[in-house]
C-alpha positions as CSV (number, residue, x, y, z in Angstrom):
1,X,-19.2,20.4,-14.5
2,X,-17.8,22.0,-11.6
3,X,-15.2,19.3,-10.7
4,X,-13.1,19.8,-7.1
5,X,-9.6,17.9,-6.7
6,X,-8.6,16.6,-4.4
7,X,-5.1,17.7,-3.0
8,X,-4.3,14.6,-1.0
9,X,-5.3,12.5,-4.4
10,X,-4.3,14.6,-7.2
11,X,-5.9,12.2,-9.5
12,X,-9.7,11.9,-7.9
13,X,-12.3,14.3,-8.8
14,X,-15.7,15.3,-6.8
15,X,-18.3,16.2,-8.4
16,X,-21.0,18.2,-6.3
17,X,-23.6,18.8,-8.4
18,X,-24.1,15.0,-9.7
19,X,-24.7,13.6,-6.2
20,X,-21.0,14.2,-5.0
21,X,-19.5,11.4,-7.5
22,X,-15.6,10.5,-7.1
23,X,-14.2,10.1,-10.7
24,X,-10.1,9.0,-10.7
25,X,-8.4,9.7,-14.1
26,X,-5.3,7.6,-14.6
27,X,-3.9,8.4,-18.3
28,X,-7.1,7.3,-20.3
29,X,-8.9,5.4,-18.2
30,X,-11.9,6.6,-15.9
31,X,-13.5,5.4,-13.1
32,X,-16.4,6.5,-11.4
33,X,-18.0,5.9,-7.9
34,X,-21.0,6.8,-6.3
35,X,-25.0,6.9,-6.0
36,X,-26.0,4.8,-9.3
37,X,-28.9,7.4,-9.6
38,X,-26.4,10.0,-11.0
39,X,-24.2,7.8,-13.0
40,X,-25.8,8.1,-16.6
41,X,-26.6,11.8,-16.6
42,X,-23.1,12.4,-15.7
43,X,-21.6,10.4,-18.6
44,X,-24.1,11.9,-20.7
45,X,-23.0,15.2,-20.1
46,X,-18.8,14.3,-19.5
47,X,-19.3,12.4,-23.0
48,X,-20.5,16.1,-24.7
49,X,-17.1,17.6,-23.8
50,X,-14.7,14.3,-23.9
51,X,-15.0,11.8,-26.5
52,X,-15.0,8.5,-24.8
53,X,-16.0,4.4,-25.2
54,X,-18.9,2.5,-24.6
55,X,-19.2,3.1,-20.7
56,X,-19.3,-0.4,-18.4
57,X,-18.9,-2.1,-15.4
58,X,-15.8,-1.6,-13.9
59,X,-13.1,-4.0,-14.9
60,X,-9.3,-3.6,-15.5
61,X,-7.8,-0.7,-14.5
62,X,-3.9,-0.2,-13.6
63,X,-3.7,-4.2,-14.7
64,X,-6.2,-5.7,-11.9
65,X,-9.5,-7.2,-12.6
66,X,-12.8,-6.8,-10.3
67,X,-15.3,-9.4,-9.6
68,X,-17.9,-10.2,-7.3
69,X,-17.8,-13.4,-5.6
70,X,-19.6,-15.6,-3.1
71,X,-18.0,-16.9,-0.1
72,X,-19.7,-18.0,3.2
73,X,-23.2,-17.6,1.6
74,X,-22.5,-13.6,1.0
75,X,-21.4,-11.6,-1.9
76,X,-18.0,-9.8,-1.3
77,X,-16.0,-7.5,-4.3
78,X,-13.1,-8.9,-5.0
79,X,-9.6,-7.5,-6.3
80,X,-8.5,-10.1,-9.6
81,X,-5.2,-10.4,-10.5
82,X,-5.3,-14.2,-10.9
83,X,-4.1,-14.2,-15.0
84,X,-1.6,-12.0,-14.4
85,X,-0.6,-14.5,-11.4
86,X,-0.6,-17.2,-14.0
87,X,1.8,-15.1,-16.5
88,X,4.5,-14.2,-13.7
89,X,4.9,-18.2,-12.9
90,X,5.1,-19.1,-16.8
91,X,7.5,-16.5,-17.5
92,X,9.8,-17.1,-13.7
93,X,9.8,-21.0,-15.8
94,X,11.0,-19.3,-18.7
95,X,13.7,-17.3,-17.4
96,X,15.4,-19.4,-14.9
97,X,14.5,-23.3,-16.0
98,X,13.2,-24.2,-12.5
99,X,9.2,-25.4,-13.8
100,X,9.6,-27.6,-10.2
101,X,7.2,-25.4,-7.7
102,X,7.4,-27.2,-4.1
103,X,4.2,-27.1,-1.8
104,X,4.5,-24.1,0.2
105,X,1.8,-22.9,3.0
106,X,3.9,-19.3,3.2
107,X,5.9,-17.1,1.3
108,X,8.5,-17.3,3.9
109,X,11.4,-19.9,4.5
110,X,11.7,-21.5,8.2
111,X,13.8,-17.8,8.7
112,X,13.0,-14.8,6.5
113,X,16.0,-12.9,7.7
114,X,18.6,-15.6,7.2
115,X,22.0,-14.8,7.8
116,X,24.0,-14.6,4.3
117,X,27.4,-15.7,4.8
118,X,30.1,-13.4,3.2
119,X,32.0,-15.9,1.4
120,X,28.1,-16.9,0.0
121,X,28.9,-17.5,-3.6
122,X,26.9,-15.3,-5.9
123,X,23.1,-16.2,-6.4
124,X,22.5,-17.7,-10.1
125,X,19.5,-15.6,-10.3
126,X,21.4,-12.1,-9.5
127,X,20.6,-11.0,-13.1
128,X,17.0,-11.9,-13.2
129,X,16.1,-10.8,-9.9
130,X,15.5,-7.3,-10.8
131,X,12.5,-8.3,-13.3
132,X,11.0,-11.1,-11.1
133,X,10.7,-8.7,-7.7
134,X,9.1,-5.8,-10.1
135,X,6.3,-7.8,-10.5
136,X,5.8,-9.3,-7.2
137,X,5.7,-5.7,-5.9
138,X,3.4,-4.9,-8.2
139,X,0.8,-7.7,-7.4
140,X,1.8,-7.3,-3.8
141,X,1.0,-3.7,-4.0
142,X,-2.2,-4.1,-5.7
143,X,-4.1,-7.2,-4.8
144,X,-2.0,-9.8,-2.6
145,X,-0.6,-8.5,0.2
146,X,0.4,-11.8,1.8
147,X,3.5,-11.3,-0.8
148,X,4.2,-8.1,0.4
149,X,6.7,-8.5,3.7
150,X,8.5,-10.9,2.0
151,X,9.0,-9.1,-1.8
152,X,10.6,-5.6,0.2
153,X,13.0,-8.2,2.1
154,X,14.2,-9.9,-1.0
155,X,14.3,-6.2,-2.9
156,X,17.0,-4.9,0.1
157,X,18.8,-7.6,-1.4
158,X,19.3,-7.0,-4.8
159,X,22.8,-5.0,-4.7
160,X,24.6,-8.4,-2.5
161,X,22.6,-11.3,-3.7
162,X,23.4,-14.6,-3.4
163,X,22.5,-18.5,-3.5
164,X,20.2,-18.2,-0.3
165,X,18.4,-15.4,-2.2
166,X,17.8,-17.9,-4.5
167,X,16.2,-19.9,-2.5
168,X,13.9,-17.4,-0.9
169,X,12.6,-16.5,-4.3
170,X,11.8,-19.7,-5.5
171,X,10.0,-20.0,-2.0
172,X,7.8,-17.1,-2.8
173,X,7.1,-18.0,-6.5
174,X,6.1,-21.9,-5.2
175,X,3.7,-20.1,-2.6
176,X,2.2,-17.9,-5.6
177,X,2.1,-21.0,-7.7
178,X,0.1,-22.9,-5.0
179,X,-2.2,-19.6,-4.1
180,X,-2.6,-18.3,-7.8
181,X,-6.2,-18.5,-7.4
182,X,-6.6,-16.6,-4.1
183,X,-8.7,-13.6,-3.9
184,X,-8.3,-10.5,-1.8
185,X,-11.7,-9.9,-0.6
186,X,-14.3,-6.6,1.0
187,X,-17.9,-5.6,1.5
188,X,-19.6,-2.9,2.8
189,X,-23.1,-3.9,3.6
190,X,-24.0,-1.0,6.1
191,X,-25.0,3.1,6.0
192,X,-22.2,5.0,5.4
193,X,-23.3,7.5,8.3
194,X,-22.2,4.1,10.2
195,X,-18.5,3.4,8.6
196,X,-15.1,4.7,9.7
197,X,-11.5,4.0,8.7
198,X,-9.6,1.7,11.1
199,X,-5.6,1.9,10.9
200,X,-3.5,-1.5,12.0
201,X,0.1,-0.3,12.9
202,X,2.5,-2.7,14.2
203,X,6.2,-2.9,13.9
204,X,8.9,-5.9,14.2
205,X,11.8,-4.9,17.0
206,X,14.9,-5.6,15.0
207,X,13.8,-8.5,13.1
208,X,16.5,-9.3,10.6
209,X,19.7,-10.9,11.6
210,X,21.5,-9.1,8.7
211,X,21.3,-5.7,10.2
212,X,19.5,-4.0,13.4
213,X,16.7,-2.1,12.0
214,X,12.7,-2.6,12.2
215,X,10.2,-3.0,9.8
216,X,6.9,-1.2,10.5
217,X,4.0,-2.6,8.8
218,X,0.1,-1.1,8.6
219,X,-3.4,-2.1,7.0
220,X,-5.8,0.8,6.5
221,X,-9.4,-0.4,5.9
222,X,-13.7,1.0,5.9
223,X,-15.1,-0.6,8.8
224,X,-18.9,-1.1,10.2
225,X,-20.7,-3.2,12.0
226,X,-20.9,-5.5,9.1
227,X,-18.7,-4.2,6.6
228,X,-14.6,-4.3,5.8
229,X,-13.1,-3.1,2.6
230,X,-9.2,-3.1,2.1
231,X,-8.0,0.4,1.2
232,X,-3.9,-0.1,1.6
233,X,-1.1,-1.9,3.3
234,X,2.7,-1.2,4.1
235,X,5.7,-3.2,4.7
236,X,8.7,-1.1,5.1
237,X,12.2,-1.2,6.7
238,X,12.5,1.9,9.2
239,X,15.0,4.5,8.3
240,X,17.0,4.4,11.7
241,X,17.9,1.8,14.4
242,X,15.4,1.6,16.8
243,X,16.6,1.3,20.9
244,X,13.3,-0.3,22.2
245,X,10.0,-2.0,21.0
246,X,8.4,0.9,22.3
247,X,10.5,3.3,19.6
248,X,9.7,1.2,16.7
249,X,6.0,1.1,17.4
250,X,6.2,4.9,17.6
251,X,8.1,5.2,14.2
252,X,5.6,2.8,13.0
253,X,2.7,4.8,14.1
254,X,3.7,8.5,13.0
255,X,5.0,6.5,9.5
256,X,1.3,5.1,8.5
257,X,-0.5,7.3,10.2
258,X,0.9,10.8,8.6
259,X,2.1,8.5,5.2
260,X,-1.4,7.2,4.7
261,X,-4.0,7.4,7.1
262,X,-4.7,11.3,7.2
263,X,-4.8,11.4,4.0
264,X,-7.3,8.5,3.5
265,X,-9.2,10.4,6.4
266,X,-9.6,13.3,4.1
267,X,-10.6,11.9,1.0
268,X,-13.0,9.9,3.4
269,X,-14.6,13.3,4.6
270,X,-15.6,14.1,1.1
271,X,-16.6,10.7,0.0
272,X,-18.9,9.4,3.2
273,X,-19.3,12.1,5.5
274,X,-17.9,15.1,7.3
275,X,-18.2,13.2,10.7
276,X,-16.4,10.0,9.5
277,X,-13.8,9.0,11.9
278,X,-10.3,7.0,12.2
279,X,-9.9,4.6,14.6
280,X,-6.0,3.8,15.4
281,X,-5.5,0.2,16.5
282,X,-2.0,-0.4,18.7
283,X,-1.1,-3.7,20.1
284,X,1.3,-2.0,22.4
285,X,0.3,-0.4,25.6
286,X,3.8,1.1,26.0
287,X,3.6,2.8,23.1
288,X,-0.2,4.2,23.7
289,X,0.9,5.9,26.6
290,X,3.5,7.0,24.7
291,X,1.8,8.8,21.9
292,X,-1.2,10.0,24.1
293,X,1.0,11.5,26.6
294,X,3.6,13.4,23.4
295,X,6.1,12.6,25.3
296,X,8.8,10.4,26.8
297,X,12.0,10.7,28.6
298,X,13.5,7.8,27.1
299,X,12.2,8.8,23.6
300,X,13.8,12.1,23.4
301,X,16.2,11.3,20.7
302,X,13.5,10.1,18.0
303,X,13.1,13.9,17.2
304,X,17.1,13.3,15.9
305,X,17.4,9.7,14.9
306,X,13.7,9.1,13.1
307,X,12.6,12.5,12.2
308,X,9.7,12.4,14.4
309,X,8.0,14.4,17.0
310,X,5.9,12.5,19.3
311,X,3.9,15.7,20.4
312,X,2.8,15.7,16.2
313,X,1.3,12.7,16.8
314,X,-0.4,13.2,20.6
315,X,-1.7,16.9,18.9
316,X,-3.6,14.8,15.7
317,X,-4.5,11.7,18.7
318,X,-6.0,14.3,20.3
319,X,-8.8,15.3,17.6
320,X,-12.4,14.3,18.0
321,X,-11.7,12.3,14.7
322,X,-9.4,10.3,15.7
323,X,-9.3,7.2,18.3
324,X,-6.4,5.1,19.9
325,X,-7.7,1.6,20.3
326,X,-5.7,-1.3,22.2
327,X,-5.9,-4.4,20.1
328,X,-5.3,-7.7,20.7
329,X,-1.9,-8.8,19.2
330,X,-4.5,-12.3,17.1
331,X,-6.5,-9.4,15.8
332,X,-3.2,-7.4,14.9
333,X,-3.7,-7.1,11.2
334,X,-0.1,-5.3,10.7
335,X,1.6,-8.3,12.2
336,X,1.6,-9.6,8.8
337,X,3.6,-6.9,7.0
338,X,6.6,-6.8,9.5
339,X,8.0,-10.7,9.6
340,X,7.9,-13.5,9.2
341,X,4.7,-15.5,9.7
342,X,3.9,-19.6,10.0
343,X,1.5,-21.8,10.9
344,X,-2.0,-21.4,12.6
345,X,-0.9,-17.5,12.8
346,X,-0.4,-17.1,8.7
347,X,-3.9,-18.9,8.4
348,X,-5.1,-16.3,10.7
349,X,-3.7,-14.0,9.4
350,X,-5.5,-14.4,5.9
351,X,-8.8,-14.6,7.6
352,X,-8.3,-11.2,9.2
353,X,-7.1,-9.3,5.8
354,X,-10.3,-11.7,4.1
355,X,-8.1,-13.6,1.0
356,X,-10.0,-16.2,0.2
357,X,-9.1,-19.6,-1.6
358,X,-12.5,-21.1,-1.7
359,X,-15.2,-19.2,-3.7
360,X,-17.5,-18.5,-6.0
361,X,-17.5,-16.3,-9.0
362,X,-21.1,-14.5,-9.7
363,X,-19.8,-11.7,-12.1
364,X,-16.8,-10.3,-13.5
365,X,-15.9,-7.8,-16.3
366,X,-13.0,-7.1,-18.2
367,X,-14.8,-4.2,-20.1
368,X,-13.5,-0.5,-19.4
369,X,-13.8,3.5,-20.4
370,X,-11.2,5.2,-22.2
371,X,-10.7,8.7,-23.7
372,X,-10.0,8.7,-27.1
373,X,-9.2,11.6,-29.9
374,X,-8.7,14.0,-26.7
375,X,-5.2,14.8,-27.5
376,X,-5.6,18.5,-27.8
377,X,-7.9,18.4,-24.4
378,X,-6.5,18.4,-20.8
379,X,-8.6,16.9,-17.9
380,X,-9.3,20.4,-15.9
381,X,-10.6,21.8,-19.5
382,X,-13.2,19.1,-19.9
383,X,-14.2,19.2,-16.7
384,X,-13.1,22.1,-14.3
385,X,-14.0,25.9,-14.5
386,X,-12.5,27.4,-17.3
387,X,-9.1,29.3,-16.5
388,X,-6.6,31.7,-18.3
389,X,-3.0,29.3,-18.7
390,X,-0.2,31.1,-19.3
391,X,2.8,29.3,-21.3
392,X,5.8,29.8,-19.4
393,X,9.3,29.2,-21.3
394,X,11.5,26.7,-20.5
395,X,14.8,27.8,-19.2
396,X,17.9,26.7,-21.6
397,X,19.5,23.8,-20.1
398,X,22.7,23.4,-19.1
399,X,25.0,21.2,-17.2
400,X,26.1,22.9,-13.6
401,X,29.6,22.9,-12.9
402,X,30.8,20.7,-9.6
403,X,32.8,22.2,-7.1
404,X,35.1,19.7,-5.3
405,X,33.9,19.6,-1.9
406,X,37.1,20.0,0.6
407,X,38.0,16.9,2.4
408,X,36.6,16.6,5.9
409,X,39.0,16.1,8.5
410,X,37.5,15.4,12.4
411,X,38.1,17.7,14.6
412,X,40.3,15.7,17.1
413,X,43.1,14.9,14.0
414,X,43.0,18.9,13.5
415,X,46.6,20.7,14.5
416,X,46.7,22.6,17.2
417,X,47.6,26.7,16.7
């Protein structure tokens, strides 16, 4: 069948001679996406070298449902993770005895980044925090990411938690209690000669009180003239302490952009069309003159601190496939993942990433394709060119002795000769 991987996704397939299909293997389950035209003389002919189920709409798959909804008089697909919404509140009752959920318009306390005491008496849910933050990362990571800045806070918690911790989780859980039913939301309604991917980046300037680093935060998405679908979203805390805004923008751009967004633009190229282009939206004009120019006197040190070379990111700026934008900070749709967020800008904020309360469901599927009685069959034999493997013999193990590493003693405590 002539299937090409792709490097950037080791799990996604393209398939040239069925109308350049995109099958993604994850254990046993298969999905497939592309022209409709192609989709039955593929399985017909995938089904004569893997054995596999009754072939439907797409429905769960890595624990999230899919629906299509209605919402403002249009049809929009929708990422469903509302049961498994419902069983994280039933079993947070269960383990800690709290079934009181208080009405909560954020995730967020009136501070995110409270200051924890040191004499802070240890948090009664210490032992269960582990389990409860698991989850929220994964639905955060999967189909609500309004959850998201505030799950990776709580998570850098977890080795000194305490009783304010408590309180911050129960915040989140009551917000997920009140938005259980909340849908994260796209459409693509336009040529796909017309789309291109468009990257938020934004980061928060030393936003906690606990400790002085930033948090960068980015939302990658398929844009048109009338079309926006979600493809992925990051909230995380910067590995060194930023000196400016301007620095942690920068170490928020080269982070999303060379993390996720060139990779997305590849895939993109194969999937849409060679000519697709990413469109880099910064809120910061600093920091666009910054990265346009590769340079900066007072950025020098990022090549030491961050890891990062500015001229990397001025060299892949400069491509005819890539644009720097100016955004306004409202349309900002990073903002979200770095702090903190209240008020009219958190309602905002939800209309920009499209999750929807109010709605109507028009279809939804729980059916899905598996492989079965394909033990003895890997994936590149049932579908890729055939190839000679050679077994190579594991090497015996064994347990590598430690040398004891001399003790390091500065320089200016050394004797003098």
């Amino acid at each position: 069948m002539s299937a090409t991987k792709i490097s950037e996704f080791p799990s996604t397939y393209i398939f040239d001679n069925y109308g350049g299909l995109a099958l993604i293997v994850y254990v046993d389950d298969f999905v497939l996406a592309g022209d409709s035209e192609w989709h039955s003389l593929f399985w017909e002919d995938l089904s004569k070298r893997v054995i596999i189920d009754e072939v439907g709409d797409i429905g769960r798959f890595l624990g999230r449902h899919h629906a299509t909804v209605k919402c403002e008089g249009q049809e929009r697909f929708a990422f469903d993770m509302r049961s498994y919404a419902k069983d994280m509140i039933q079993e947070y009752v269960q383990l800690t005895g709290m079934p009181n959920f208080k009405k909560a318009h954020t995730p967020f306390l009136s501070k995110v980044a409270e200051k924890l005491e040191e004499e802070e008496p240890i948090g009664r849910l210490s032992s269960l925090a582990s389990s409860i933050l698991m989850k929220l990362m994964w639905i955060s990571r999967l189909a609500r990411p309004d959850l998201l800045r505030a799950t990776t806070w709580l998570a850098t918690k977890i080795h000194a938690w305490t009783a304010s911790c408590d309180g911050h989780i129960h915040r989140v859980m009551s917000y997920l209690h009140q938005t259980q039913d909340s849908l994260l939301t796209g459409w693509i309604r336009d040529p796909k000669e017309t789309l291109y991917l468009e990257m938020f980046v934004d980061a928060d300037f030393c936003g906690d009180e606990d400790h002085c680093f930033s948090t960068s935060g980015g939302w990658i998405q398929i844009s048109g003239p009338d079309s926006q679908f979600p493809l992925a979203w990051i909230s995380k805390k910067q590995g060194a302490i930023a000196r400016s805004t301007t620095e942690a923008e920068t170490a928020a751009m080269a982070y999303v952009l060379f993390e996720e967004g060139l990779p997305l633009l590849e895939l993109m190229k194969r999937l849409l069309s060679p000519n697709v282009k990413l469109r880099v939206r910064e809120d910061n004009e600093a920091t666009a003159k910054v990265v346009t120019a590769g340079y900066s006197k007072r950025l020098r040190h990022m090549k030491r601190t961050h890891k990062i070379n500015i001229a990397s990111i001025a060299a892949e700026l400069s491509k005819d496939d890539l644009e720097l934008m100016l955004v306004n900070t409202l349309h900002q749709k990073g903002d979200l993942f770095t702090k903190a967020v209240a008020g009219p800008l958190w309602s905002n904020a939800m209309k920009l990433i499209a999750l929807i309360e109010e709605y109507e469901i028009i279809k939804t599927s729980s059916a899905g394709l598996k492989m079965t009685g394909t033990e003895d069959i890997s994936l590149e034999q049932a579908i890729g060119p055939e190839q000679d493997v050679v077994a190579v013999p594991r090497a015996q193990a064994f347990k590598k002795r430690k040398k004891r590493k001399p003790q390091r003693v500065p320089q200016f405590l050394q004797a003098d000769d």
